[in-house]
C-alpha positions in Angstrom: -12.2 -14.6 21.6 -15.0 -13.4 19.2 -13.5 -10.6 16.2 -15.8 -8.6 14.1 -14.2 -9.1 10.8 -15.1 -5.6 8.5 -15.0 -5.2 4.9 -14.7 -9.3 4.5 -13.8 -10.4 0.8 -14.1 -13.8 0.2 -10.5 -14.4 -0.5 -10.1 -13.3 3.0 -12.0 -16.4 4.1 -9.8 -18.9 2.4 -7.3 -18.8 5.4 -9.3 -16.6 8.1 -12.2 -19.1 8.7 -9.9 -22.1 9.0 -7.0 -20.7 11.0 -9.8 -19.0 13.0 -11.3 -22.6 14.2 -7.9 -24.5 14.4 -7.2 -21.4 17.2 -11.0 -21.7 18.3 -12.0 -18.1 17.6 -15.5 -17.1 16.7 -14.8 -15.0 13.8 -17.9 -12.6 12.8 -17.3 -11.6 9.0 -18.9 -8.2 8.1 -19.1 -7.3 4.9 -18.9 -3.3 5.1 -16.0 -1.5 5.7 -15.0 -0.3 9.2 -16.3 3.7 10.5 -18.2 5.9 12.2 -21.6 4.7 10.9 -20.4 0.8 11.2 -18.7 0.7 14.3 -21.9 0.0 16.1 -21.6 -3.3 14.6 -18.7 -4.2 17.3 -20.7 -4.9 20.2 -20.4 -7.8 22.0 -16.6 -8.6 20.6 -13.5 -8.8 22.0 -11.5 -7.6 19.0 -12.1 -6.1 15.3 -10.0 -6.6 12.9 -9.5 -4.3 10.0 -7.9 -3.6 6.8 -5.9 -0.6 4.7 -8.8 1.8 3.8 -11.1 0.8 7.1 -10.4 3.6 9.6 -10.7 3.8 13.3 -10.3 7.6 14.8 -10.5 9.4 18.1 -14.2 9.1 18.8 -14.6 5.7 17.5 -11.9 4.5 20.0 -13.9 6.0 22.6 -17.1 3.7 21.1 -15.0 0.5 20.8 -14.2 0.9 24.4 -17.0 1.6 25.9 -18.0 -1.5 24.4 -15.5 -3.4 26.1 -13.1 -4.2 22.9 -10.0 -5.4 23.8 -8.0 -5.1 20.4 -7.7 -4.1 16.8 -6.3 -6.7 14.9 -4.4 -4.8 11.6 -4.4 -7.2 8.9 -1.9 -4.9 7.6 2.1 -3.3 8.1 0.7 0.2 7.9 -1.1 1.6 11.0 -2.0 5.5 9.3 -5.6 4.3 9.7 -5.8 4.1 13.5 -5.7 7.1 15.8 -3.1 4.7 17.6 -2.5 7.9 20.3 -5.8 7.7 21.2 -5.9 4.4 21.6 -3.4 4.2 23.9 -4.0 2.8 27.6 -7.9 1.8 26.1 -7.8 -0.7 23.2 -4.2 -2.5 21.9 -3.1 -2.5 18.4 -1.9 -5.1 17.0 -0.1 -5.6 13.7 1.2 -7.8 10.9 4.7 -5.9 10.4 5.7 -8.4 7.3 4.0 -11.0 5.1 5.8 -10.9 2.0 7.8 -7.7 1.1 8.7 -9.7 -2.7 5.1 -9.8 -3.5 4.7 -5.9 -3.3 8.0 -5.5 -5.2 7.3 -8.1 -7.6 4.3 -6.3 -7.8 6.2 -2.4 -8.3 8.5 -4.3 -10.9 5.4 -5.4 -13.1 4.1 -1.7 -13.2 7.3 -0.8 -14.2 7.7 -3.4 -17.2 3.9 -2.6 -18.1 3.7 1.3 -17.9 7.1 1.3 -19.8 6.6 -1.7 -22.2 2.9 -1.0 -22.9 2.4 -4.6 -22.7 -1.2 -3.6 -21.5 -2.2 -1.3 -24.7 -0.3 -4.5 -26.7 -3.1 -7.1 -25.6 -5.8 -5.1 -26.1 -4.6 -4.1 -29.5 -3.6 -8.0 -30.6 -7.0 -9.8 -29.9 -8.6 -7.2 -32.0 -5.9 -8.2 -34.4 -4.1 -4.9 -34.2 -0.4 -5.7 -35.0 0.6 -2.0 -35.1 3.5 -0.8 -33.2 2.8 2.6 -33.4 2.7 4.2 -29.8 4.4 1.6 -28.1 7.8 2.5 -28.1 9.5 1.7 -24.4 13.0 2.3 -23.1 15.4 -0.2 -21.9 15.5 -0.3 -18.1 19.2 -1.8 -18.3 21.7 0.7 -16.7 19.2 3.3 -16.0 18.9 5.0 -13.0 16.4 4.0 -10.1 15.9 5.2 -7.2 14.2 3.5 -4.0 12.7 5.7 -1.2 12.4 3.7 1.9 14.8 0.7 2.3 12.5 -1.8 4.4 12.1 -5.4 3.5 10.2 -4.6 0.5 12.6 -1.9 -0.7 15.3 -4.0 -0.2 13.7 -6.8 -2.1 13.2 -4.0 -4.9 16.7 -3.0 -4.9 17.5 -7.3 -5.4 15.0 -7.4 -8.3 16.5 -3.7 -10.1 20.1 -5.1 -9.2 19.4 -8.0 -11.8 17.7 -6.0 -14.3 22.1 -4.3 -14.2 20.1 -0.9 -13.3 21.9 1.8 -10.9 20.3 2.0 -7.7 20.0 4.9 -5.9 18.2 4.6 -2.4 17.1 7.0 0.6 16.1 6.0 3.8 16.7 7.7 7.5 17.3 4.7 9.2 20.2 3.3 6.7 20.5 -0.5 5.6 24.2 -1.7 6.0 25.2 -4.4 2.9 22.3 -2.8 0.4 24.0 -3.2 -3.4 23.1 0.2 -3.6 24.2 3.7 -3.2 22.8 6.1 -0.4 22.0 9.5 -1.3 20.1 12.8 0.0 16.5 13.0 -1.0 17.6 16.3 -3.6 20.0 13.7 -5.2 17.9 10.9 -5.7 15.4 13.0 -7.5 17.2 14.9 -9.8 19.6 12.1 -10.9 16.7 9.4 -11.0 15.5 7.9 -14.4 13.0 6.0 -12.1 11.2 6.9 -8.8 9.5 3.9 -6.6 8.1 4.5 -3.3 8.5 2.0 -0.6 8.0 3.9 2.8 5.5 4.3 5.5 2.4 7.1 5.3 3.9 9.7 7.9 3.6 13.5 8.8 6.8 13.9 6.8 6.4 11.4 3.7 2.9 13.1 3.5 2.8 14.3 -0.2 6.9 13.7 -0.7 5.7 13.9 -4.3 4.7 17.4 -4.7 4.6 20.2 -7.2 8.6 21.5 -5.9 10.0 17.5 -6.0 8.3 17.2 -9.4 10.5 20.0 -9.8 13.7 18.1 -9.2 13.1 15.4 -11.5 14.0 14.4 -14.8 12.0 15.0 -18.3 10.7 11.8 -18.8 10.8 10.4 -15.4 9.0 7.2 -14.8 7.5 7.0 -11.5 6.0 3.6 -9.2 3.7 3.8 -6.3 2.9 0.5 -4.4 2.9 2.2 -0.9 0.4 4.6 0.7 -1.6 6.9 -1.6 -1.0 10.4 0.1 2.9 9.8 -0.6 1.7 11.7 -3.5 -0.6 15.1 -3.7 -2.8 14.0 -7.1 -3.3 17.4 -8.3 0.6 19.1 -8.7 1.1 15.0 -10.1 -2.2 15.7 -12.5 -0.6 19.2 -13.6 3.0 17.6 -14.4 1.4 15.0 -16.3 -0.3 17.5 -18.5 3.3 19.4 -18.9 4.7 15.9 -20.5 6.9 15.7 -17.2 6.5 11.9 -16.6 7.5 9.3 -19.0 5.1 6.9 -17.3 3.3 6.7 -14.0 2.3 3.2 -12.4 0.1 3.8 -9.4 -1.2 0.7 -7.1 -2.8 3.4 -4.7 -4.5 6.2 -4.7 -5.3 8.9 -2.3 -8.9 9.2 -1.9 -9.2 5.6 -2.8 -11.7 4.4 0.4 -14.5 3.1 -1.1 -13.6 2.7 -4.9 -10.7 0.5 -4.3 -11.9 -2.9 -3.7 -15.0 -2.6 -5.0 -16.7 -3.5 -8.2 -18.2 0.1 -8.8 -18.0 -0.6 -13.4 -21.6 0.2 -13.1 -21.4 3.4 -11.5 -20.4 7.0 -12.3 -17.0 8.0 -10.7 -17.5 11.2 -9.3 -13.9 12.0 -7.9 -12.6 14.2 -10.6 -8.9 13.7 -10.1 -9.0 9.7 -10.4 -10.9 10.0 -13.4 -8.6 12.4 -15.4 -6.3 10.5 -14.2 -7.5 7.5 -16.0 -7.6 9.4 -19.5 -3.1 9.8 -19.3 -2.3 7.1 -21.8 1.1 7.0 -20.0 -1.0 5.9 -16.4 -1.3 2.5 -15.4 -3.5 2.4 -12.1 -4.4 -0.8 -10.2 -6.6 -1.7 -7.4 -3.8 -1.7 -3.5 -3.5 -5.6 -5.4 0.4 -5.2 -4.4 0.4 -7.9 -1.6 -2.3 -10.1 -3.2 -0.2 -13.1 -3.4 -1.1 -16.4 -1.7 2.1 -17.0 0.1 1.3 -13.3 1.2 -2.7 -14.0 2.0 -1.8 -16.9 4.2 1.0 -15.2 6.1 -1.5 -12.0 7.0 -3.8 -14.2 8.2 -1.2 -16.3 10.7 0.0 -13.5 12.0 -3.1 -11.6 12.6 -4.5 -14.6 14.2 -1.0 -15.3 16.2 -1.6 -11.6 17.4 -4.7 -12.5 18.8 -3.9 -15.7 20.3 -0.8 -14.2 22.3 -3.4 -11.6 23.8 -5.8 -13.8 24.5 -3.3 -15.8 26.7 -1.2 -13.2 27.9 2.1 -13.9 26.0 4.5 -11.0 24.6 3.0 -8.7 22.5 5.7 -8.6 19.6 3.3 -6.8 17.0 1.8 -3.9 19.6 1.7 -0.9 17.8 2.3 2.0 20.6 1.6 5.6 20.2 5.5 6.1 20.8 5.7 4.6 17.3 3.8 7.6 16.0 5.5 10.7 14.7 4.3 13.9 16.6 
């Protein structure tokens, strides 16, 4: 099987390129990021194989298969970036559905600590020899209230970490977790009784935006809120315009919205023209980090066995256990 690797780092290359000979792929790895003016670049490959802010829509399907491309290899849970419905009876879709759920909340619980803590502002202040302590007042997190949208793997494993920090969890979740040592309420409740909001579902027509201007509404003065999921879980300008009315006590963000092409590039040298990530940048009380959630090695290595185990079973015609199908998409 050959696979046209896009927007290759060269972390991904630690495990790709030698997994990718031990299964005897020829693994192509492209630099840019996968879309309509790169797709070209798939032509004469069996498979592409893609990450979180590469895209693949409606018209691009219809490229990859008149180029004969079998798959598209997600090296990711998330499928929101694939027009999986067209794709369907034309290319297959396969995903990796789990890699390491503690590394992402490991990774929410470190925004937490920092954002509230100000362990960040700290550093910076101490190697200039700044002892002060002026500004960097936190709160305890111990018997607070948090609560935990979405109660997959990695919300469960959030809900073990918050358990031993003695906090009182409050989850929601349609699909209910039996044996979670948490409480199940209604969206309404979670937000208004919340001391602490993290995000741990799926990007779908009805989490679009779940943090709006009327939720905002709901919450708490002082509210701290975590975002290590999908960026459009939250519309940026109703959470710009509670930040400027003192609403949140702290915001830790690992995605963004409109991050495609900013996030996971070194762009220091350049000027940011999107206004909202840039004012968002100037709330002392915003810690925003680069989708680094999952960036674990445990996690890096288990993306790339499954990705590759996707593509060995289609390659030989065994169960398809990761296929993402269009009736997995919401209408």
């Amino acid at each position: 099987m050959k696979i046209a690797f896009y927007g290759t780092k060269s972390y991904d290359k630690i495990w790709f390129e030698p997994m990718g000979k031990e299964y005897g792929f020829d693994i192509h790895f492209i630099e840019a990021a996968c879309n309509r003016e790169t797709v070209f670049m798939a032509k004469g490959y069996d498979a592409i194989c893609i990450f979180v802010n590469d895209y693949v829509d409606a018209e691009m399907i219809d490229a990859l298969y008149e180029m004969k491309v079998k798959a598209i290899l997600l090296r990711s849970a998330g499928f929101n970036n694939v027009d999986v419905k067209a794709a369907e009876d034309k290319i297959v879709i396969l995903r990796v559905p789990s890699y390491s759920p503690e590394a992402v909340a490991e990774f929410a619980m470190a925004l937490l600590l920092t954002v509230n803590r100000l362990t960040h502002k700290a550093y910076n202040r101490t190697r200039e020899f700044n002892m002060s302590l002026n500004g960097l007042m936190g709160t305890d997190l111990y018997e607070k209230t948090v609560g935990v949208i979405g109660t997959g793997k990695i919300g469960q494993a959030m809900i073990r970490i918050l358990n031993g920090f003695q906090t009182h969890v409050l989850c929601y979740d349609p699909y209910p977790v039996e044996g979670l040592e948490a409480e199940y309420v209604s969206l309404d409740e979670l937000f208004k009784s919340s001391d602490i909001i993290s995000l741990h579902c799926p990007l779908t027509k009805d989490t679009r935006h779940l943090i709006n201007k009327d939720t905002i509404a709901k919450m708490k003065k002082g509210v701290y809120l975590v975002n290590t999921s999908r960026g459009d879980l939250i519309h940026t300008e109703d959470l710009i315009d509670a930040m400027l009315e003192g609403k949140f006590g702290g915001v830790g963000l690992d995605v963004y919205e409109e991050e495609e092409g900013v996030f996971y590039e070194d762009k220091s040298g350049d000027i940011i023209t999107d206004d909202n990530l840039a004012r968002l940048m100037t709330f002392p009380n915003v810690l925003i980090t680069s989708h680094m959630g999952f960036f674990t090695k445990e996690a890096m290595q288990a993306i790339a066995k499954v990705t590759l185990e996707n593509a060995y079973a289609l390659e030989n015609g065994l169960p398809l256990v990761n296929q993402v199908g269009a009736e997995m998409v919401q209408v």
